[in-house]
mmCIF file of the N, C-alpha and C atoms, coordinates in Angstrom:
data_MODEL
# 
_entry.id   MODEL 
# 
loop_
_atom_site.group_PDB 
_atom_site.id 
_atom_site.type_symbol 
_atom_site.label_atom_id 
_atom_site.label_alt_id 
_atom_site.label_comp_id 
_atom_site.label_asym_id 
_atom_site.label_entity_id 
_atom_site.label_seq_id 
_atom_site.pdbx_PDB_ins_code 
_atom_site.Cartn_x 
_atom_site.Cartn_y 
_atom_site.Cartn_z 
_atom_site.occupancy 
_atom_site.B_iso_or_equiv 
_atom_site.pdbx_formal_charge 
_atom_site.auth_seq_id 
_atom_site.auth_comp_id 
_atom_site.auth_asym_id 
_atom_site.auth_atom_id 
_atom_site.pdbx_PDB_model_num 
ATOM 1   N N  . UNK A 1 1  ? 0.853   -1.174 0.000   1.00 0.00 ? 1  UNK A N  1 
ATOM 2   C CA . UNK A 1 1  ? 0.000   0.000  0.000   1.00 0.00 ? 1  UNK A CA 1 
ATOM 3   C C  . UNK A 1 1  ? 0.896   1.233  0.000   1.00 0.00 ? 1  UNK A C  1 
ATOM 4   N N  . UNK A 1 2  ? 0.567   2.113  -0.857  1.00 0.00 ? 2  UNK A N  1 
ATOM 5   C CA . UNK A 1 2  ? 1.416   3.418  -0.469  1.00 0.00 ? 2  UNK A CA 1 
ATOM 6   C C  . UNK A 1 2  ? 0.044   4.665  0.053   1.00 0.00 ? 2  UNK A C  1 
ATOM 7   N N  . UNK A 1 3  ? 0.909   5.539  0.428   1.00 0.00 ? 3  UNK A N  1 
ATOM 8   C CA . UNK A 1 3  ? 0.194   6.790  1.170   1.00 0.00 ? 3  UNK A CA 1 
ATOM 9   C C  . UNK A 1 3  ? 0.440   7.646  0.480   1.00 0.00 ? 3  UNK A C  1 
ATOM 10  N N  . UNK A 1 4  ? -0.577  8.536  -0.247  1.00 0.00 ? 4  UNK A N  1 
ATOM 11  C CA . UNK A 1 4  ? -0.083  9.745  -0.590  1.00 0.00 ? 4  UNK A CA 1 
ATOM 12  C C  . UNK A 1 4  ? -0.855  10.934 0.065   1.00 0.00 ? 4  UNK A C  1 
ATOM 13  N N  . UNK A 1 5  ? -0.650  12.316 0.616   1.00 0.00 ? 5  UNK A N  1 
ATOM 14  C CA . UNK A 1 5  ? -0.996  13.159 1.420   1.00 0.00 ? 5  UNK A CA 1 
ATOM 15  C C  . UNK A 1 5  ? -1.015  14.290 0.362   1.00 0.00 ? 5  UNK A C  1 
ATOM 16  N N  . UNK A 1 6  ? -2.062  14.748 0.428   1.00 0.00 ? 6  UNK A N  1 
ATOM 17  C CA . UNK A 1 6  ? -1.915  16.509 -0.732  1.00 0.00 ? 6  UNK A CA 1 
ATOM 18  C C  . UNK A 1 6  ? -3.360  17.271 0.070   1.00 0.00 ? 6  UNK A C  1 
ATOM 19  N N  . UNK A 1 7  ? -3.547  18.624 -0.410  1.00 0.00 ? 7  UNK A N  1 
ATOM 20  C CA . UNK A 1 7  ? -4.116  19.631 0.327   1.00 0.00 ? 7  UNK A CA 1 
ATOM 21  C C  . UNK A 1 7  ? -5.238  19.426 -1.054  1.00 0.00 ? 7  UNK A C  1 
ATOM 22  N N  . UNK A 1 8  ? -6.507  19.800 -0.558  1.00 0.00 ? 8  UNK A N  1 
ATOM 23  C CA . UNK A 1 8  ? -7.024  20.300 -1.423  1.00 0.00 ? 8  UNK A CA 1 
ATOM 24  C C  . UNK A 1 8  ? -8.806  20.316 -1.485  1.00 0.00 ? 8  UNK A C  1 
ATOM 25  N N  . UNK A 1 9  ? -9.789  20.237 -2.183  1.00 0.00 ? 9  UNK A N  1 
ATOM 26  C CA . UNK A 1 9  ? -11.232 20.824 -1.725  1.00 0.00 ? 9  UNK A CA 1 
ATOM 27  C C  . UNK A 1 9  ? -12.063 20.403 -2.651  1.00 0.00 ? 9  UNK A C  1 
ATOM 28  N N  . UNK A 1 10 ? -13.182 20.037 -1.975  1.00 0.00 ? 10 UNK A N  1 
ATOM 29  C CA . UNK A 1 10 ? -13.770 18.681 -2.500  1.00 0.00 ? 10 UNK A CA 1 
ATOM 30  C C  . UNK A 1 10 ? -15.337 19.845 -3.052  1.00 0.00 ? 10 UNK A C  1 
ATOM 31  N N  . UNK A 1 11 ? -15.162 19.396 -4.551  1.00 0.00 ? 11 UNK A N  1 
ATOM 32  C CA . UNK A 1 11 ? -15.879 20.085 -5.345  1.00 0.00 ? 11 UNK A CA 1 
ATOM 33  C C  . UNK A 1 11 ? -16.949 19.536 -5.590  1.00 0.00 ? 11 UNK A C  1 
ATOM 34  N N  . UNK A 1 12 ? -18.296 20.002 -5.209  1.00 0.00 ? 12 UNK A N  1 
ATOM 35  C CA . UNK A 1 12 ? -19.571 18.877 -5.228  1.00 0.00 ? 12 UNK A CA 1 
ATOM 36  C C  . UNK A 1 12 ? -19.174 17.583 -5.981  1.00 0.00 ? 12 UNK A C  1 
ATOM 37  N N  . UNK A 1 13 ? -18.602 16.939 -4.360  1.00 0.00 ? 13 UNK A N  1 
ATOM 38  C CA . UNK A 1 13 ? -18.473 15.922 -4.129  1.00 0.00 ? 13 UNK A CA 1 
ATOM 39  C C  . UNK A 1 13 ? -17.302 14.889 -4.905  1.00 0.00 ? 13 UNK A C  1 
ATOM 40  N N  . UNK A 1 14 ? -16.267 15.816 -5.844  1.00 0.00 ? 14 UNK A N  1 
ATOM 41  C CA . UNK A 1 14 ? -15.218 15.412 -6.373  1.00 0.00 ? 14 UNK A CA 1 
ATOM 42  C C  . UNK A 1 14 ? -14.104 15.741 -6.096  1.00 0.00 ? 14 UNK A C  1 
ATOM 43  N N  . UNK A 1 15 ? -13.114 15.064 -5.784  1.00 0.00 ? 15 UNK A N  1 
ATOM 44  C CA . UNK A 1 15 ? -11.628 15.536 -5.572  1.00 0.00 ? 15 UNK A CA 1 
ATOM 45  C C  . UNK A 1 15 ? -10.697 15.266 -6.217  1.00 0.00 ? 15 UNK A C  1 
ATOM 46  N N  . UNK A 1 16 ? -10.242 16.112 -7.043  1.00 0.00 ? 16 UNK A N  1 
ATOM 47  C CA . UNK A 1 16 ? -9.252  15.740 -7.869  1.00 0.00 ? 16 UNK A CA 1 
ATOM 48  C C  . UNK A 1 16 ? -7.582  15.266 -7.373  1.00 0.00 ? 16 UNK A C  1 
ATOM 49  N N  . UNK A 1 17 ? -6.968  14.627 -7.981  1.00 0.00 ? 17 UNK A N  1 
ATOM 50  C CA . UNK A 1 17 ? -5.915  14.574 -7.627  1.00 0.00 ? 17 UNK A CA 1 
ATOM 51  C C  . UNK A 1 17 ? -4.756  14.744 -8.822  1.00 0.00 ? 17 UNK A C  1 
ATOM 52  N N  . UNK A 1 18 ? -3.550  15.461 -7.769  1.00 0.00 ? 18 UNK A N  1 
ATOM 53  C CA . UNK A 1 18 ? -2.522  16.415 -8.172  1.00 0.00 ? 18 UNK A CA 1 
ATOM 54  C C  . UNK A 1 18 ? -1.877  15.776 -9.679  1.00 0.00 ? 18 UNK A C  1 
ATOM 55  N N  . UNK A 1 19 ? -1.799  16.543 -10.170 1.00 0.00 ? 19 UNK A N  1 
ATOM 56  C CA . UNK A 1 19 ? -1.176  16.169 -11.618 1.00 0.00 ? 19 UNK A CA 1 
ATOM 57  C C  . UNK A 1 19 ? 0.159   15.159 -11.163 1.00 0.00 ? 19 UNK A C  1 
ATOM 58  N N  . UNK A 1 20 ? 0.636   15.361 -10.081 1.00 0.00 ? 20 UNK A N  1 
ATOM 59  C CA . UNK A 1 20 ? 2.206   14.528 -9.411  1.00 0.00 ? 20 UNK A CA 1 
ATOM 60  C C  . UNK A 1 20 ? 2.158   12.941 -9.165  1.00 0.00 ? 20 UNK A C  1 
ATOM 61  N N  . UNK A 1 21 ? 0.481   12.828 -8.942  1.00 0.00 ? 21 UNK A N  1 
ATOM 62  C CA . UNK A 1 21 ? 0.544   11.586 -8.866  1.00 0.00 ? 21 UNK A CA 1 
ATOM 63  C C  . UNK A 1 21 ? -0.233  11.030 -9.654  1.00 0.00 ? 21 UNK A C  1 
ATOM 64  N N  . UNK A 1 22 ? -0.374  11.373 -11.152 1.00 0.00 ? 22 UNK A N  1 
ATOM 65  C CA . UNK A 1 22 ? -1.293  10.718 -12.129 1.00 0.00 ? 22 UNK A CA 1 
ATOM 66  C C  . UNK A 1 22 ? -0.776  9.429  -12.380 1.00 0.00 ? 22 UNK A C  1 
ATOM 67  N N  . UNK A 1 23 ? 0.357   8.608  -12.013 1.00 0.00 ? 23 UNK A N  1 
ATOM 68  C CA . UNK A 1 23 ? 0.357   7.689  -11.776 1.00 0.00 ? 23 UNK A CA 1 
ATOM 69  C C  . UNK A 1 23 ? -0.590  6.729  -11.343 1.00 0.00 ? 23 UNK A C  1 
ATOM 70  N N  . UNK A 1 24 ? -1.086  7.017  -10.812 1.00 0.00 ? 24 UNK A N  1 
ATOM 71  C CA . UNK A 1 24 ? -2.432  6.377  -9.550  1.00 0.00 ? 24 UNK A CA 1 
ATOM 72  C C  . UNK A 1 24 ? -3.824  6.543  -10.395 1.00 0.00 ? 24 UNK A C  1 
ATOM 73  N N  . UNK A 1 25 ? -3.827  7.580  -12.056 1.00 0.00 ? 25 UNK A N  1 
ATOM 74  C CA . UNK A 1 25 ? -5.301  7.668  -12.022 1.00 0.00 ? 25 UNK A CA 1 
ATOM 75  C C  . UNK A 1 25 ? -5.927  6.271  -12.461 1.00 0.00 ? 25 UNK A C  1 
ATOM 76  N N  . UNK A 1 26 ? -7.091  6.115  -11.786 1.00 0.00 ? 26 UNK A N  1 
ATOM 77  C CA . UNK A 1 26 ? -7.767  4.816  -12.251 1.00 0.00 ? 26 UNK A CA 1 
ATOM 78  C C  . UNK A 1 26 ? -7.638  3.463  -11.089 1.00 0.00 ? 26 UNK A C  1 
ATOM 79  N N  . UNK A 1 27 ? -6.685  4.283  -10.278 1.00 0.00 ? 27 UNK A N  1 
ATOM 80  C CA . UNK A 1 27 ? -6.129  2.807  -9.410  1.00 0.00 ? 27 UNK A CA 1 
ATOM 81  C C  . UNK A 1 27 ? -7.610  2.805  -8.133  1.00 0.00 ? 27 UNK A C  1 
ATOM 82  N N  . UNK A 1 28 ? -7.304  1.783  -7.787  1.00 0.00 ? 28 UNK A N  1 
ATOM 83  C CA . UNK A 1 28 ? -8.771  1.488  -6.561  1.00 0.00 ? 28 UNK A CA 1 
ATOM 84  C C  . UNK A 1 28 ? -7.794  1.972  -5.100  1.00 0.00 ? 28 UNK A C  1 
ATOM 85  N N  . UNK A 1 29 ? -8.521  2.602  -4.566  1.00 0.00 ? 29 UNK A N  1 
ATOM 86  C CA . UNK A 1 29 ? -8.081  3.257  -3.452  1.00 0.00 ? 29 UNK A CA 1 
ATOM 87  C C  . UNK A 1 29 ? -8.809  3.312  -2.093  1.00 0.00 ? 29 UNK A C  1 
ATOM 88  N N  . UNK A 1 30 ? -8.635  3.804  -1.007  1.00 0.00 ? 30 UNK A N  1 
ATOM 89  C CA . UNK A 1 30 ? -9.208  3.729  0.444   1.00 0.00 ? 30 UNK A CA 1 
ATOM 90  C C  . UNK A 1 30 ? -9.103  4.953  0.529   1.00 0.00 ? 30 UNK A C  1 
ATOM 91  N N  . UNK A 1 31 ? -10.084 5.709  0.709   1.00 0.00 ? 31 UNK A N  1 
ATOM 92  C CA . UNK A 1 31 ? -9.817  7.349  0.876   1.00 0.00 ? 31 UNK A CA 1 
ATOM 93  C C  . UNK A 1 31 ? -10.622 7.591  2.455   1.00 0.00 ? 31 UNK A C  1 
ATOM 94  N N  . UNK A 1 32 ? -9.787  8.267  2.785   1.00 0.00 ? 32 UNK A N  1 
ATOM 95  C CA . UNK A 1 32 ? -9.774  9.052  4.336   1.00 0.00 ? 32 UNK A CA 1 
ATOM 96  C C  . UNK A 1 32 ? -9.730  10.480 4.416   1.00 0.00 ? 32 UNK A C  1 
ATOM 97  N N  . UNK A 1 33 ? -11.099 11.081 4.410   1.00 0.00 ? 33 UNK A N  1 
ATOM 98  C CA . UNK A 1 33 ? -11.307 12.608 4.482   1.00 0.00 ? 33 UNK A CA 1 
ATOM 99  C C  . UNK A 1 33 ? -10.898 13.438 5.458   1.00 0.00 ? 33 UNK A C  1 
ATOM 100 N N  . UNK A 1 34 ? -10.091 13.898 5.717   1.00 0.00 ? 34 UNK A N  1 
ATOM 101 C CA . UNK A 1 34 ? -9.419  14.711 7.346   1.00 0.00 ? 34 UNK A CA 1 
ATOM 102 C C  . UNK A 1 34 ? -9.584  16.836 6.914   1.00 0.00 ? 34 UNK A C  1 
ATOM 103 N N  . UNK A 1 35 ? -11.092 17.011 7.160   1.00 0.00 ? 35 UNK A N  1 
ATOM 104 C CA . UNK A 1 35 ? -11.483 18.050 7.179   1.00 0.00 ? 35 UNK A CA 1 
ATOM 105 C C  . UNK A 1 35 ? -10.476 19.091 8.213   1.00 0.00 ? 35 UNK A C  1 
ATOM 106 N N  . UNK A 1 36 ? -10.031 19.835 7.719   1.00 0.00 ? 36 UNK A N  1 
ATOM 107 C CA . UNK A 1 36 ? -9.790  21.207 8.206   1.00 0.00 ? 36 UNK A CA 1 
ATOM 108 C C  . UNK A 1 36 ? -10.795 22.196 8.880   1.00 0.00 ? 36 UNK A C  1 
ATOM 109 N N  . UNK A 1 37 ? -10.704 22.628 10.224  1.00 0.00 ? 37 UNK A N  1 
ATOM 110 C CA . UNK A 1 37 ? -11.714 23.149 10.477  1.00 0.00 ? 37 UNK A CA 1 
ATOM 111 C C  . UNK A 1 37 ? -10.928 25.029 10.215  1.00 0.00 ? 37 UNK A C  1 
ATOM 112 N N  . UNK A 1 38 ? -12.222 25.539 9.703   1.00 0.00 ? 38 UNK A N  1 
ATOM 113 C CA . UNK A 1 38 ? -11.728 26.695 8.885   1.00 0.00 ? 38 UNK A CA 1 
ATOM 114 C C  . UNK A 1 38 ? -12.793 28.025 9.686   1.00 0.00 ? 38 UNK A C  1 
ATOM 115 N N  . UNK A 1 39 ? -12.323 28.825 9.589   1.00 0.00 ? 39 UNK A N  1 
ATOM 116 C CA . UNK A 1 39 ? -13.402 30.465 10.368  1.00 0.00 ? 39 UNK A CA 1 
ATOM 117 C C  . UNK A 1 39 ? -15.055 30.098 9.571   1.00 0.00 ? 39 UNK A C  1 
ATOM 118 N N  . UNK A 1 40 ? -14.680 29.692 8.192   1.00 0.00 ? 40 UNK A N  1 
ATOM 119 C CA . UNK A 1 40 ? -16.265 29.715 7.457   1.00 0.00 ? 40 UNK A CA 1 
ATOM 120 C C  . UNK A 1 40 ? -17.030 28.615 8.122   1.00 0.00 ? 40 UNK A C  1 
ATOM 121 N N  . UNK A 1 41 ? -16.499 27.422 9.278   1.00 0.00 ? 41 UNK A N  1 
ATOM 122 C CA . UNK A 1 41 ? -17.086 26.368 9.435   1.00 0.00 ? 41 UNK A CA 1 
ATOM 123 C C  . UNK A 1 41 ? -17.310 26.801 10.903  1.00 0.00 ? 41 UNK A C  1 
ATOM 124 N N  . UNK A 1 42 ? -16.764 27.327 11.735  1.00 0.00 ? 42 UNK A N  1 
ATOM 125 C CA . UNK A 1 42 ? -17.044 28.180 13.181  1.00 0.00 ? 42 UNK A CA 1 
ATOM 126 C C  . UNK A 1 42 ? -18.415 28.528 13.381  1.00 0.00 ? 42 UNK A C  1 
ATOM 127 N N  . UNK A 1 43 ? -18.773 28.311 14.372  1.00 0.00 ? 43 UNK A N  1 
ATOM 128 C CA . UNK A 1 43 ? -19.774 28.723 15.208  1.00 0.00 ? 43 UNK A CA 1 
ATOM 129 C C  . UNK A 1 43 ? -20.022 30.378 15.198  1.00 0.00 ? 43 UNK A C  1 
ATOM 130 N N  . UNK A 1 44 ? -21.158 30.842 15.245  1.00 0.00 ? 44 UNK A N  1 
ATOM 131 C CA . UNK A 1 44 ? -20.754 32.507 15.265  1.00 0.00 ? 44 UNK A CA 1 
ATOM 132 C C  . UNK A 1 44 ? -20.136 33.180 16.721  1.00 0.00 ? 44 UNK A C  1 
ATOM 133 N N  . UNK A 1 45 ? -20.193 32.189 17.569  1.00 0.00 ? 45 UNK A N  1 
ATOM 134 C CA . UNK A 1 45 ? -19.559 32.434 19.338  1.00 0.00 ? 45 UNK A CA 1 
ATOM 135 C C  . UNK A 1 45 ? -18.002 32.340 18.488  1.00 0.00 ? 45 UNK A C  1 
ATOM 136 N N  . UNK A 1 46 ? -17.316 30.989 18.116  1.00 0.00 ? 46 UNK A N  1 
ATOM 137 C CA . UNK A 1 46 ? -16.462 31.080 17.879  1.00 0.00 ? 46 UNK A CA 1 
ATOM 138 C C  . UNK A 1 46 ? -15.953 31.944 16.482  1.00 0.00 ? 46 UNK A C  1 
ATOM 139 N N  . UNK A 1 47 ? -16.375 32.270 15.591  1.00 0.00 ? 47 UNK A N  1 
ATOM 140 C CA . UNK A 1 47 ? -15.748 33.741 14.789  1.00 0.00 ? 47 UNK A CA 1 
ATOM 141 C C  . UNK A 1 47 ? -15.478 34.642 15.742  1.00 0.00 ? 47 UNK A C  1 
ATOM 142 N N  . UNK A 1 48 ? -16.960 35.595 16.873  1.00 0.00 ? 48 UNK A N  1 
ATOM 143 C CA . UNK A 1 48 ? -16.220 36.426 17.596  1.00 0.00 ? 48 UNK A CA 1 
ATOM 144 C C  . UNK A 1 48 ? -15.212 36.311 18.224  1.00 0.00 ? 48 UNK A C  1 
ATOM 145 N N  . UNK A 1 49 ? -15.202 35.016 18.650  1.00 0.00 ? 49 UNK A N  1 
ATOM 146 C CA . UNK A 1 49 ? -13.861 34.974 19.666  1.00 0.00 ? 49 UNK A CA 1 
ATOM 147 C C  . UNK A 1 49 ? -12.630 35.022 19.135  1.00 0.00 ? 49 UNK A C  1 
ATOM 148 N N  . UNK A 1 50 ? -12.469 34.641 17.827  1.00 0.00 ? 50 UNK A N  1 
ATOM 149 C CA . UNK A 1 50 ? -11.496 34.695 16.753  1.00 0.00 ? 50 UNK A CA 1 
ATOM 150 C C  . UNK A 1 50 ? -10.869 35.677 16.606  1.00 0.00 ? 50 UNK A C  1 
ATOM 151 N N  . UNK A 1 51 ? -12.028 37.023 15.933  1.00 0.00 ? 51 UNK A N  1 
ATOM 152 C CA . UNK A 1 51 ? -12.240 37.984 15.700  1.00 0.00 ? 51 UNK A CA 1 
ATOM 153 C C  . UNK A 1 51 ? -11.744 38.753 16.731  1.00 0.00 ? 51 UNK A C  1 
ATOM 154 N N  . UNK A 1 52 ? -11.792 38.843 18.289  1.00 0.00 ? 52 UNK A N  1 
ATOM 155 C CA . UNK A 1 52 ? -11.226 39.442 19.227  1.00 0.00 ? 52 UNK A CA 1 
ATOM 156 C C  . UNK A 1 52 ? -9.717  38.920 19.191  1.00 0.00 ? 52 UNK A C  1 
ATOM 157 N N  . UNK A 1 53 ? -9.500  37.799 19.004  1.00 0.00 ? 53 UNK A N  1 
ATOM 158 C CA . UNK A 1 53 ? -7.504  37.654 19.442  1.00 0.00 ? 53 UNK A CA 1 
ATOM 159 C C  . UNK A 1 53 ? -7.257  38.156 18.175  1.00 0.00 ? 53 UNK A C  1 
ATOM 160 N N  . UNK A 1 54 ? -8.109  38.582 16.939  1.00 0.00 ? 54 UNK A N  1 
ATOM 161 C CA . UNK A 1 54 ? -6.956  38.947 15.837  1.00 0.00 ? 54 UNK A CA 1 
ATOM 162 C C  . UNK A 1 54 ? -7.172  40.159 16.280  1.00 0.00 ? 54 UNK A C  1 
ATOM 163 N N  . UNK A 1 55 ? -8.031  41.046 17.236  1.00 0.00 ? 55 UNK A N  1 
ATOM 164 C CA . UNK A 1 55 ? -8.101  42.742 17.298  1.00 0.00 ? 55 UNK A CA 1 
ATOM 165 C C  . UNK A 1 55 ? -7.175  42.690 18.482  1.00 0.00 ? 55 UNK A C  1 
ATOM 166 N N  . UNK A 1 56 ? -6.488  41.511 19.214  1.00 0.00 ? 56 UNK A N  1 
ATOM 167 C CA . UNK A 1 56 ? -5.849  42.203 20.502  1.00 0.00 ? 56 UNK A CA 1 
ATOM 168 C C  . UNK A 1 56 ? -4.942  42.484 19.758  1.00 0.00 ? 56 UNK A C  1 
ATOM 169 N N  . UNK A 1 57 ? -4.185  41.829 18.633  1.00 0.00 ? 57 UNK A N  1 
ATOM 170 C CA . UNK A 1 57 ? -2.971  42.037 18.032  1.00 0.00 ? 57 UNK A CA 1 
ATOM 171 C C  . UNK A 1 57 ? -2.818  43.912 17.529  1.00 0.00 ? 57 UNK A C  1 
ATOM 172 N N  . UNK A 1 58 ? -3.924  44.128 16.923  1.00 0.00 ? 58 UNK A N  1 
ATOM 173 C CA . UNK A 1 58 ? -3.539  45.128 16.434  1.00 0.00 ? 58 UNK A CA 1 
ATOM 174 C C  . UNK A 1 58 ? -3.841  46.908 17.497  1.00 0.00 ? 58 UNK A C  1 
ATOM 175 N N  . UNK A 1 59 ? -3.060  48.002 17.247  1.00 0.00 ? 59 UNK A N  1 
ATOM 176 C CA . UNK A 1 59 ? -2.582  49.382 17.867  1.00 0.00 ? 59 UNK A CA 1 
ATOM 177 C C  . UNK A 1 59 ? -4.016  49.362 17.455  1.00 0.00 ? 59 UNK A C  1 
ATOM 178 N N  . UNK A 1 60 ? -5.458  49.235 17.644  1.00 0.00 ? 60 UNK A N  1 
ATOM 179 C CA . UNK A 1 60 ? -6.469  50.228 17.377  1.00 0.00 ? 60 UNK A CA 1 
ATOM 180 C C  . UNK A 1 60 ? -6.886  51.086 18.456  1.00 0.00 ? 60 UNK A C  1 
ATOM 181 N N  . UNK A 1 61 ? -6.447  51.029 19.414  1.00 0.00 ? 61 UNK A N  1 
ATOM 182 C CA . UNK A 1 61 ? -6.375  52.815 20.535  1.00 0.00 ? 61 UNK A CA 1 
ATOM 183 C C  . UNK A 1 61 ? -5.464  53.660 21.141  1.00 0.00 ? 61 UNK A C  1 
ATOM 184 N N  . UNK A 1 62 ? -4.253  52.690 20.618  1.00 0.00 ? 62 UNK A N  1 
ATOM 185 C CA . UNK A 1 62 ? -3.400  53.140 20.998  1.00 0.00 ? 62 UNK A CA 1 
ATOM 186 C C  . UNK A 1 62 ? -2.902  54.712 20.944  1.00 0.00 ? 62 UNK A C  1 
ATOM 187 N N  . UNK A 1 63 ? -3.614  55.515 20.173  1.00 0.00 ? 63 UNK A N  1 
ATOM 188 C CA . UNK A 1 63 ? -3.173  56.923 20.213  1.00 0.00 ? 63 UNK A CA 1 
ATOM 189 C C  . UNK A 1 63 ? -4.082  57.830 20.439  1.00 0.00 ? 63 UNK A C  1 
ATOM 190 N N  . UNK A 1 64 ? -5.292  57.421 21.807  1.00 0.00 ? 64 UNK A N  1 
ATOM 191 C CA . UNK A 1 64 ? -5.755  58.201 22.634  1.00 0.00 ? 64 UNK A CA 1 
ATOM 192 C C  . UNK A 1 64 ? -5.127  58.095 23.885  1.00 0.00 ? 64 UNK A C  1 
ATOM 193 N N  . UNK A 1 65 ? -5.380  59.267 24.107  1.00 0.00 ? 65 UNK A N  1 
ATOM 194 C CA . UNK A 1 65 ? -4.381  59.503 25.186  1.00 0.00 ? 65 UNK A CA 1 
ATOM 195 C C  . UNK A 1 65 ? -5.485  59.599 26.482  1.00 0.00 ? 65 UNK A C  1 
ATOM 196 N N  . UNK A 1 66 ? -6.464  60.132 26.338  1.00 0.00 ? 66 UNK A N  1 
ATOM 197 C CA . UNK A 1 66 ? -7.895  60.077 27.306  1.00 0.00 ? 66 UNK A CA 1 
ATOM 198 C C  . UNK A 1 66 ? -8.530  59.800 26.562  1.00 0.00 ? 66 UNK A C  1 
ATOM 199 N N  . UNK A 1 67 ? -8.846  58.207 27.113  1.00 0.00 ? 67 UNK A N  1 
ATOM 200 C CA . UNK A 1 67 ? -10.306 57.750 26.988  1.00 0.00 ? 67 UNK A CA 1 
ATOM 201 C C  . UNK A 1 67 ? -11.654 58.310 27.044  1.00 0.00 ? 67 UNK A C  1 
ATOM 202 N N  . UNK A 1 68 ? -11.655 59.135 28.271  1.00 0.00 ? 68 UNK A N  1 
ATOM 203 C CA . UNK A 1 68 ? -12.555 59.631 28.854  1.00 0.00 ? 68 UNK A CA 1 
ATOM 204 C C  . UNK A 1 68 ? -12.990 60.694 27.501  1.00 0.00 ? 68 UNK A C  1 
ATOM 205 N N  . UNK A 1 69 ? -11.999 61.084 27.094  1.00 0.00 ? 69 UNK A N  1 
ATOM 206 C CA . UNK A 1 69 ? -12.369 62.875 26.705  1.00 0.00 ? 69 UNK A CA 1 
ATOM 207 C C  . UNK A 1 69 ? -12.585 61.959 25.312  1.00 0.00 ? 69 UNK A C  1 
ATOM 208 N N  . UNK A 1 70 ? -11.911 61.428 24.874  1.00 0.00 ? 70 UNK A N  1 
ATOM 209 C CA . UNK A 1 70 ? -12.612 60.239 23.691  1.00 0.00 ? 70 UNK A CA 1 
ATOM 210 C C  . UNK A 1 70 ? -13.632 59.833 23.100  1.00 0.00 ? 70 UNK A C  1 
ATOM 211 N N  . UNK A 1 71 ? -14.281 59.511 24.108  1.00 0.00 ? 71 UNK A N  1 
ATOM 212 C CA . UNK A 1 71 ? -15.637 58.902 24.730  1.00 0.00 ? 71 UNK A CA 1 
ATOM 213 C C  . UNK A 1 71 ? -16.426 59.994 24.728  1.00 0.00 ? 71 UNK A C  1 
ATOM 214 N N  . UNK A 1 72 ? -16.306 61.268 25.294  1.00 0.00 ? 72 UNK A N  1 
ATOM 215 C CA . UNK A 1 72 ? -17.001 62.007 25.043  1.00 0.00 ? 72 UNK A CA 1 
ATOM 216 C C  . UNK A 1 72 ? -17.286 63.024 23.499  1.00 0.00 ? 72 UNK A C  1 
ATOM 217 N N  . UNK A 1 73 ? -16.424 62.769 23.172  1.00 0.00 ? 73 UNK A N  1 
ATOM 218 C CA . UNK A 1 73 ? -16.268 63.289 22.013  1.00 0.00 ? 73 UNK A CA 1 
ATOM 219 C C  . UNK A 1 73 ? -17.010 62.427 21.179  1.00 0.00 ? 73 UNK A C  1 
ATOM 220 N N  . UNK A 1 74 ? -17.142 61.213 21.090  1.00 0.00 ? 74 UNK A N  1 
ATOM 221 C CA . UNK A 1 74 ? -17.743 60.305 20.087  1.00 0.00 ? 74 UNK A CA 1 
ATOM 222 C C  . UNK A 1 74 ? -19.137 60.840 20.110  1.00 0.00 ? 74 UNK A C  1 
ATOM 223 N N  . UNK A 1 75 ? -19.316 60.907 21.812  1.00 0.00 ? 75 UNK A N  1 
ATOM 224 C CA . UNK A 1 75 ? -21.108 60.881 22.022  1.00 0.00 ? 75 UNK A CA 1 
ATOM 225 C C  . UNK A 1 75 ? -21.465 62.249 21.451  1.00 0.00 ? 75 UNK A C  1 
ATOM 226 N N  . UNK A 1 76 ? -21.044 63.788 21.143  1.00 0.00 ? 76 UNK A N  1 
ATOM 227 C CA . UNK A 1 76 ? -21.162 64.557 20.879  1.00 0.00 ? 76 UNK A CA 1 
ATOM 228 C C  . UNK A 1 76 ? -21.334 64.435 19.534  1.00 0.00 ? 76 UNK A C  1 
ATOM 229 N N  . UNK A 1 77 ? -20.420 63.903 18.784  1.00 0.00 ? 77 UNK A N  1 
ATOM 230 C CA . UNK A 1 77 ? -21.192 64.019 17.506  1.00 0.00 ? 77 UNK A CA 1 
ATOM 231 C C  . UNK A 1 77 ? -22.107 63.294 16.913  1.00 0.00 ? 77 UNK A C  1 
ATOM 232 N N  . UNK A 1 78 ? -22.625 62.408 17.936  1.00 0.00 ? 78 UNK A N  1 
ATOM 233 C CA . UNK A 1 78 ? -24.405 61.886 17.743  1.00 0.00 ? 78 UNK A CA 1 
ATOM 234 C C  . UNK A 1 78 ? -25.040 62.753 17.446  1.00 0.00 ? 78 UNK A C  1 
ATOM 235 N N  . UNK A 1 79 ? -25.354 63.947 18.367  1.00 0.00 ? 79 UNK A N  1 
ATOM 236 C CA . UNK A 1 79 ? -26.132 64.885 18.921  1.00 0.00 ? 79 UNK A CA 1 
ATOM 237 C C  . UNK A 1 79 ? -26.163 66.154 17.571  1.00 0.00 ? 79 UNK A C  1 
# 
């Protein structure tokens, strides 16, 4: 038996395989599906939560200096 391992996405319900191993086309095989779990397959709890560790990464307040006066400023231009 050999093993071969490649990446790739199963197109209503077909999966092609890599031009590298056309060796194999036609051969009878045992196939083992090992899904990737991906953000589009997440729960919407888990996107936000996602969604928050990719915002801790980034400077988005970093250049207020008062919050407070910030904050007020936002609410003012509701009004």
């Amino acid at each position: 038996m050999v093993a071969l391992e490649f990446s790739g996405t199963i197109e209503q319900g077909v999966i092609h395989l890599p031009r590298e191993y056309s060796e194999y086309d036609n051969a009878q095989v045992r196939i083992i599906v090992l899904v990737e779990k991906t953000v589009e397959k997440l729960s919407q709890k888990e996107k936000l939560l996602a969604l928050f560790d990719q915002m801790k990464q980034l400077p988005m307040f970093s250049k207020i200096d008062d919050p407070t006066a910030w904050q007020k400023q936002m609410r003012d231009e509701w009004e």
